[in-house]
N, C-alpha and C positions, 0 to 999 in steps of 0.2 A: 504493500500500500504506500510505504514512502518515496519506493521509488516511483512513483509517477511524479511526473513534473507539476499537475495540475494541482496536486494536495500540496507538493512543497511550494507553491507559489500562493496558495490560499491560506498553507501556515505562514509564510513571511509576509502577508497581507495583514494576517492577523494580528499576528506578533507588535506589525512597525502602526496598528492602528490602535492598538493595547497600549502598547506605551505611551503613543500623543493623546489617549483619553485619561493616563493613570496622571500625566504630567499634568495637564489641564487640570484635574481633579485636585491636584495637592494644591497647585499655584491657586486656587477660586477657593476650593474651602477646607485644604488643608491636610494634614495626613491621614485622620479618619476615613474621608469620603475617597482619599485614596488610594485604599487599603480595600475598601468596600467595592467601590472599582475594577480593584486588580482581581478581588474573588470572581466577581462578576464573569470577566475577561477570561480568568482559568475555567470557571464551571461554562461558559459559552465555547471555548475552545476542546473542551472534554467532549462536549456533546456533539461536537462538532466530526470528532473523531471518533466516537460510537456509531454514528452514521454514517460515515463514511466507510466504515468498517463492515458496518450490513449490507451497505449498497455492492461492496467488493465482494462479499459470501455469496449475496444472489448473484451478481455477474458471474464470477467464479462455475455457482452451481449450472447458470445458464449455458457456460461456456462447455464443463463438460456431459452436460445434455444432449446439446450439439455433437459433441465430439463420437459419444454412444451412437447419435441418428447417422451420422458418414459410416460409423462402423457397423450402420445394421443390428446393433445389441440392441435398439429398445424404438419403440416408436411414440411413448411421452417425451411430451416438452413442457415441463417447469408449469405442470396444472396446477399446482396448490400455490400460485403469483398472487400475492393478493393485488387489491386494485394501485396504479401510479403508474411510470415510467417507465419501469420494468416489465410490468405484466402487461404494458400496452405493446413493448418490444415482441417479450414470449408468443405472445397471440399473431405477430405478423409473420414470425420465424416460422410459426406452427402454420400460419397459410401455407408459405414459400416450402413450406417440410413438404406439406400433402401436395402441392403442385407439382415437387417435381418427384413425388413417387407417383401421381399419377401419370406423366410426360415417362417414368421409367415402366409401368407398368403399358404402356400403349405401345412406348418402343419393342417392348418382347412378344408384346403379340404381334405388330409388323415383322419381327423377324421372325416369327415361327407360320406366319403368314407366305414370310417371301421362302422359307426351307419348303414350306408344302406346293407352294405356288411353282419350286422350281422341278419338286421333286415329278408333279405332276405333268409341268411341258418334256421335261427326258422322259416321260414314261410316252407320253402321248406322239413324241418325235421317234422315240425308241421303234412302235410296229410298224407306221409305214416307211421307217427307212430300210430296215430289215425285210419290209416285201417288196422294196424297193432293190436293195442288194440281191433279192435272188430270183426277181423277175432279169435283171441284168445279165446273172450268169445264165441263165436258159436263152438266153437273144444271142451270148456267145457260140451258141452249138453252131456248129455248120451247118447240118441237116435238116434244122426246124422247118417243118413247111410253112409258106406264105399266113395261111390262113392262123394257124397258131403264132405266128410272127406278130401278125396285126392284134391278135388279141392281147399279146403281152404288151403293146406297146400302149396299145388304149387303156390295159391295165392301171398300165405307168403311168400315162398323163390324169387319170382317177385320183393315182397317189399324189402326183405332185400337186393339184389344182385343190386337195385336199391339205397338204400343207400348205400351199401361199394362204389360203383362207385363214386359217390356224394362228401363220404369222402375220397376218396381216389384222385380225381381231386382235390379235395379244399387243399389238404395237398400240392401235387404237387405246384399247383399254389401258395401257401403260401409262399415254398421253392422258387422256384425262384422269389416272393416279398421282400424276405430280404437278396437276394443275398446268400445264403448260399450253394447253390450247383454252383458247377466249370462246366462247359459245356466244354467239350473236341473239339476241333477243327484239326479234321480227315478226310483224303480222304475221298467220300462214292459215292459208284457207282449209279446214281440214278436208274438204270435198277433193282440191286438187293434191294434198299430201298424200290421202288413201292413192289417188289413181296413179301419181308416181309412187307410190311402193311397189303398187301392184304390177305396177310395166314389167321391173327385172323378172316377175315370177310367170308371168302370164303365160309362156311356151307350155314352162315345168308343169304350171297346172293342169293346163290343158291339156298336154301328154298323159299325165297321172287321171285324168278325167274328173277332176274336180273343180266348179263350178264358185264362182264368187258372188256375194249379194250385198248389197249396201242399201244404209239406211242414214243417211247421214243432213243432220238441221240445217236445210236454209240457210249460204252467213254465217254457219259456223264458222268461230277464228280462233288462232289459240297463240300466244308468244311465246319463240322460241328458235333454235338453227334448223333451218331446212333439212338442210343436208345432212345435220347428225340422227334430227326424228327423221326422216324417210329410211336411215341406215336401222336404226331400231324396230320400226312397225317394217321392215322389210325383212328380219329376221325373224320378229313373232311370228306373220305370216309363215315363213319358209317353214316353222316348227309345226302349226296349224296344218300346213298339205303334208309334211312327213306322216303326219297321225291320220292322216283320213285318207282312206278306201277310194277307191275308184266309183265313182259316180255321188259321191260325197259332196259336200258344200260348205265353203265357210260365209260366215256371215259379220259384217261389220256395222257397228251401227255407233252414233257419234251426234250430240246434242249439248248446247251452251247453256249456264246458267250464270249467273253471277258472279258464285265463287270460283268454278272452274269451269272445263271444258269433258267431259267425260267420253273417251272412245274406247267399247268394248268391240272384240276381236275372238269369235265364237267357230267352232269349227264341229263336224259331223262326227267325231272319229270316238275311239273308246273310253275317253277321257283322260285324266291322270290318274295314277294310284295314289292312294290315302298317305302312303309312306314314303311317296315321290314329295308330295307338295310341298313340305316346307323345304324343301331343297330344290326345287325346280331349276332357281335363279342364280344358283350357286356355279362358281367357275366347275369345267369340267366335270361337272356332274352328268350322267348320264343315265332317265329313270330304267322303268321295266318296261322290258319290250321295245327300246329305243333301238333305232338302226345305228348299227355297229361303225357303220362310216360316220356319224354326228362325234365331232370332240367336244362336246358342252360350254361350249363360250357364248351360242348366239345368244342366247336369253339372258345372259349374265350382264353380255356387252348391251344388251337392250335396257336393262332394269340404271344397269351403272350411267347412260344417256340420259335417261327420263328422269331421274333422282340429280343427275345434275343440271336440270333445266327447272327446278321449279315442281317437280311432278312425281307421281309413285303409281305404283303398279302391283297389282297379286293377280294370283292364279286359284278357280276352282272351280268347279266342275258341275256340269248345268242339272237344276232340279230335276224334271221333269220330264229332259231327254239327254241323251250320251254327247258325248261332246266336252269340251272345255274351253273354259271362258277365259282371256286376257283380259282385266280392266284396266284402262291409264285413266288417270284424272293429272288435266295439267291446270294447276292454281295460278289465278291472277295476281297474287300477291305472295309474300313469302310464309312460307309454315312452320 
């Protein structure tokens, strides 16, 4: 305690204000009041040093409270503070404590995030490179006929046209992981957003023989990037025709209200299973009965768009008839 400079500077304050009050005191009324004075002065300077002396114990106790929190021994901080200067301190330390165990707790689920997110893309690059390497060695034979020739090559471009997609959702999603793409927030007609979705799919459907229906409000409008919602309802779509049978229908229907904009996205097929659904939306998830060529990113990449434009999205599965239902609601305001 004495070596701080601040107390020896408050005792030679004291000391050199002690004596110009004991001197004054003698010279005005003499050695008595002098005397009286100089008690004064000691019992003021005593007291002086009792509190200062507590104030060093709490700081102390403070200090190594702290010392236990870096070391992970304990997660109090100096609760029994009664109320002043100290306990106003303790209470802010104990914010900035819980802040950044919670900034450490969010950092470790990102990282066991990004170990499963990575273990997940090697697994998922892992088979079609591998039926990629041995459709390869069978194009090497000399003798292959034509007709098996072309088959393995149409194979191949299956596989590779299957991974660009893969890296090319995983890139996207990546971008808007670290905030680096700006989303424009633009009138959009939903009338003309369904019809460009629908374009990239319109062959695929029609080959698969599945039928499209809309129902969609007058003037319906909704804000938000074009380009990123047509890439989202282009994906939900594309999951909607996987699930539905030939001669099937999906149906879309889309209507304004004040607070949002509501576009559901309904399709003919067997719905989802109960033990799919809360995972639907999840990276690389792939439910029951899903076709074995899906690597589970479109709906993930669709949910992670819609959630950062303002909007949210679930999946389940229609009352009354088979089918499953996408609902988006994009909000005019923030939620």
């Amino acid at each position: 305690m004495f070596r701080n400079p601040e107390v020896k500077r408050d005792l030679l304050l004291l000391g050199a204000g002690s004596l110009f009050f004991i001197v004054l005191a003698n010279l005005w009324k003499g050695a008595e009041i002098a005397t009286a004075v100089a008690v004064l002065c000691v019992i003021f300077t005593l007291f002086y040093l009792w509190r200062t002396w507590i104030r060093y114990r709490r700081i102390a106790a403070l200090s190594e409270e702290i010392d236990h929190i870096l070391h992970g021994e304990t997660d109090r901080l100096l609760e029994h503070c009664e109320e002043g200067e100290l306990a106003i301190l303790a209470v802010q330390i104990r914010k900035m404590v819980r802040r950044m165990k919670e900034q450490q707790r969010n950092l470790q689920h990102e990282k066991v995030f990004l170990a499963d997110a990575m273990a997940d893309i090697s697994h998922q690059m892992k088979t079609p490179l591998t039926s990629m390497q041995l459709i390869l060695s069978f194009l090497q034979e000399e003798n292959i006929a034509y007709a098996k020739r072309m088959e393995y090559v149409q194979k191949l471009t299956m596989l590779t046209e299957r991974m660009s997609w893969m890296i090319y959702a995983l890139l996207r999603m990546a971008k808007l992981d670290a905030g680096v793409i700006k989303l424009q927030r633009k009138p959009i007609a939903v009338e003309q957003l369904i019809a460009k979705s629908y374009e990239s799919l319109a062959v695929a459907m029609d080959l698969q023989g599945v039928e499209l229906e809309t129902d969609i409000a007058p003037g319906a409008k909704m804000e938000g990037d074009s380009a990123w919602m047509r890439e989202a309802i282009t994906n939900i779509l594309k999951n909607c025709m996987e699930h539905t049978p030939s001669g099937g229908t999906i149906r879309i229907e889309a209507e304004e209200n004040a607070l949002y904009v509501l576009i559901k996205v309904m399709d003919s097929g067997s719905g989802i299973a109960e033990k799919d659904l809360p995972h639907i939306f999840e990276r690389f998830y792939r439910g029951t009965g899903g076709d074995s060529n899906n690597v589970g990113i479109g709906l993930a990449l669709a949910k992670q768009i819609i959630q950062a434009q303002n909007g949210t999205i679930k999946a389940y599965n229609r009352s009354q008839q088979t089918g499953a239902v996408f609902e988006i609601r994009m909000y005019k305001s923030t939620i």
